[in-house]
C-alpha positions as CSV (number, residue, x, y, z in Angstrom):
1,X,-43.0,-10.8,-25.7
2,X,-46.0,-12.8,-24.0
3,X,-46.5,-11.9,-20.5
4,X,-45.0,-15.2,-19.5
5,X,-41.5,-14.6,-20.5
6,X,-39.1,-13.2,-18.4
7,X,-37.9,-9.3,-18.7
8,X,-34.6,-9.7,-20.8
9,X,-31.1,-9.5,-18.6
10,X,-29.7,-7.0,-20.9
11,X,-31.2,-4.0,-22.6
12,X,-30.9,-4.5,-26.5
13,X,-27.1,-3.6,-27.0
14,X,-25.6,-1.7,-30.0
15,X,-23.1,-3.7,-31.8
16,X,-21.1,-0.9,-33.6
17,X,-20.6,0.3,-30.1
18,X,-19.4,-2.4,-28.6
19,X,-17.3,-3.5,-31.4
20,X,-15.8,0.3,-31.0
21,X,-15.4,-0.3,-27.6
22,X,-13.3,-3.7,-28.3
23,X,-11.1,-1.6,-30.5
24,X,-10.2,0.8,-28.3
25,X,-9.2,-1.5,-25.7
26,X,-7.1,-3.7,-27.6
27,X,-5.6,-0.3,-28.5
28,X,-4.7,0.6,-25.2
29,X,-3.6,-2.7,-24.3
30,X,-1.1,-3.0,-27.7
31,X,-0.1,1.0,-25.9
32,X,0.2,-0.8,-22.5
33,X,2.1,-4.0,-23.8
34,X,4.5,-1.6,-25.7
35,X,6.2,0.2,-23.1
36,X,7.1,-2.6,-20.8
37,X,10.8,-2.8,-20.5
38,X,12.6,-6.5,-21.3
39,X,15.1,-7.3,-18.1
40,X,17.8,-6.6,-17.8
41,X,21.2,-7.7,-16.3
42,X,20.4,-6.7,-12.7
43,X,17.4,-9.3,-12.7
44,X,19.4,-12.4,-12.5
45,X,21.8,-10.4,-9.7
46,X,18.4,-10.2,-7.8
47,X,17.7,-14.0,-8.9
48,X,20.9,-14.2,-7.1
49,X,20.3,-13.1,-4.0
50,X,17.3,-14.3,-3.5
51,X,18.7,-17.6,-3.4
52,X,21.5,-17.3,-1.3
53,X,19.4,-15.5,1.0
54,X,16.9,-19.1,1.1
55,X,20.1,-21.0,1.7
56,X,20.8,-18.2,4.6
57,X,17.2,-18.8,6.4
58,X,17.6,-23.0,5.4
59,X,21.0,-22.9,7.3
60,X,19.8,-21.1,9.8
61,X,16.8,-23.1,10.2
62,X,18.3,-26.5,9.8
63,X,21.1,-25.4,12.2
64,X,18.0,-25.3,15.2
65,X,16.5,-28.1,13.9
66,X,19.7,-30.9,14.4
67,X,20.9,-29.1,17.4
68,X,17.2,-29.1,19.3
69,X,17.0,-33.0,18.2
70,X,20.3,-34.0,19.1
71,X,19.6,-31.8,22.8
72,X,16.0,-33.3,23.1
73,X,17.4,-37.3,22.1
74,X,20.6,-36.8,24.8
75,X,18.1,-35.1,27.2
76,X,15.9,-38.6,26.7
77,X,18.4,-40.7,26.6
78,X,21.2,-39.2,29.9
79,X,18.0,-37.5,31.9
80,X,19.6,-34.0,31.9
81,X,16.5,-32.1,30.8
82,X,16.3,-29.7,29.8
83,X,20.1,-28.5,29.9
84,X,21.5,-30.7,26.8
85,X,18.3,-29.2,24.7
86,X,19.5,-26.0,25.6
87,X,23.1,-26.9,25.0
88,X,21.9,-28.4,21.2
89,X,20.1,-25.1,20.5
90,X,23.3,-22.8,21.0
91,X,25.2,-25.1,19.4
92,X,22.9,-25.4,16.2
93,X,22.2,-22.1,16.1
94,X,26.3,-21.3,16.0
95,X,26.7,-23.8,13.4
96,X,23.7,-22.3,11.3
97,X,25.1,-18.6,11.7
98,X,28.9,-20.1,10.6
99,X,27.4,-21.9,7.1
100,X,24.8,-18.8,6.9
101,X,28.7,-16.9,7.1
102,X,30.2,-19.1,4.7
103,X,27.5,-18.4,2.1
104,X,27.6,-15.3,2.3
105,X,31.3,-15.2,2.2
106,X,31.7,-16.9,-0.6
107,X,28.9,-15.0,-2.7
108,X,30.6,-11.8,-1.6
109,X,34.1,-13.0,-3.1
110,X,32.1,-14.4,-6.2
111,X,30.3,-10.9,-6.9
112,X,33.1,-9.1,-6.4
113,X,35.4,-11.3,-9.3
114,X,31.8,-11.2,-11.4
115,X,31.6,-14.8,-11.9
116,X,28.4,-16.4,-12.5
117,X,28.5,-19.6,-10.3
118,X,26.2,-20.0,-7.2
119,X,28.4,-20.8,-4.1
């Protein structure tokens, strides 16, 4: 080494002791990857729920949406602000909670038959 070269990064490694060190790691990953259980049944029941829960908060959500538009457009258009926004938002948020209800209703009855459709 001239006295214009860099210091090296790495000390001088040994090789046997890495490769040792590869092989004890793909050891204990093969270890790891072996006990992992497949899924099961109870997965695609979760799957399930989850989604009938996003159609719960889209309902829901939607509901607020129309009924603040449709207040908010007939507050605009008949100059009753801000009573017929108020008016839209009770009304959308009934008519979220009743299709939320209906969902949920009808994923109840299907659970409880064990069918497999989505409602």
């Amino acid at each position: 080494m001239t006295p214009s070269d860099p210091p090296p990064r790495h000390p001088a490694a040994d090789p046997e002791a890495d490769r040792r060190r590869i092989d004890e790691l793909q050891a204990q990953l093969k270890k790891a990857r072996g006990t992992v259980e497949k899924p099961r049944e109870s997965s695609a029941v979760s799957h399930r729920q989850t989604a009938i829960a996003y159609r719960v908060l889209v309902d829901m959500i939607a509901g607020l949406l129309v009924g603040g538009f449709l207040g908010y457009w007939l507050d605009r258009w008949l100059g009753w602000a801000p009573f017929a926004l108020i008016g839209g938002l009770i009304v959308g948020f009934a008519a979220g909670v009743n299709n939320a209800w209906r969902a949920i209703r009808a994923f109840s009855e299907d659970a409880a038959k064990g069918g497999d459709r989505f409602p």
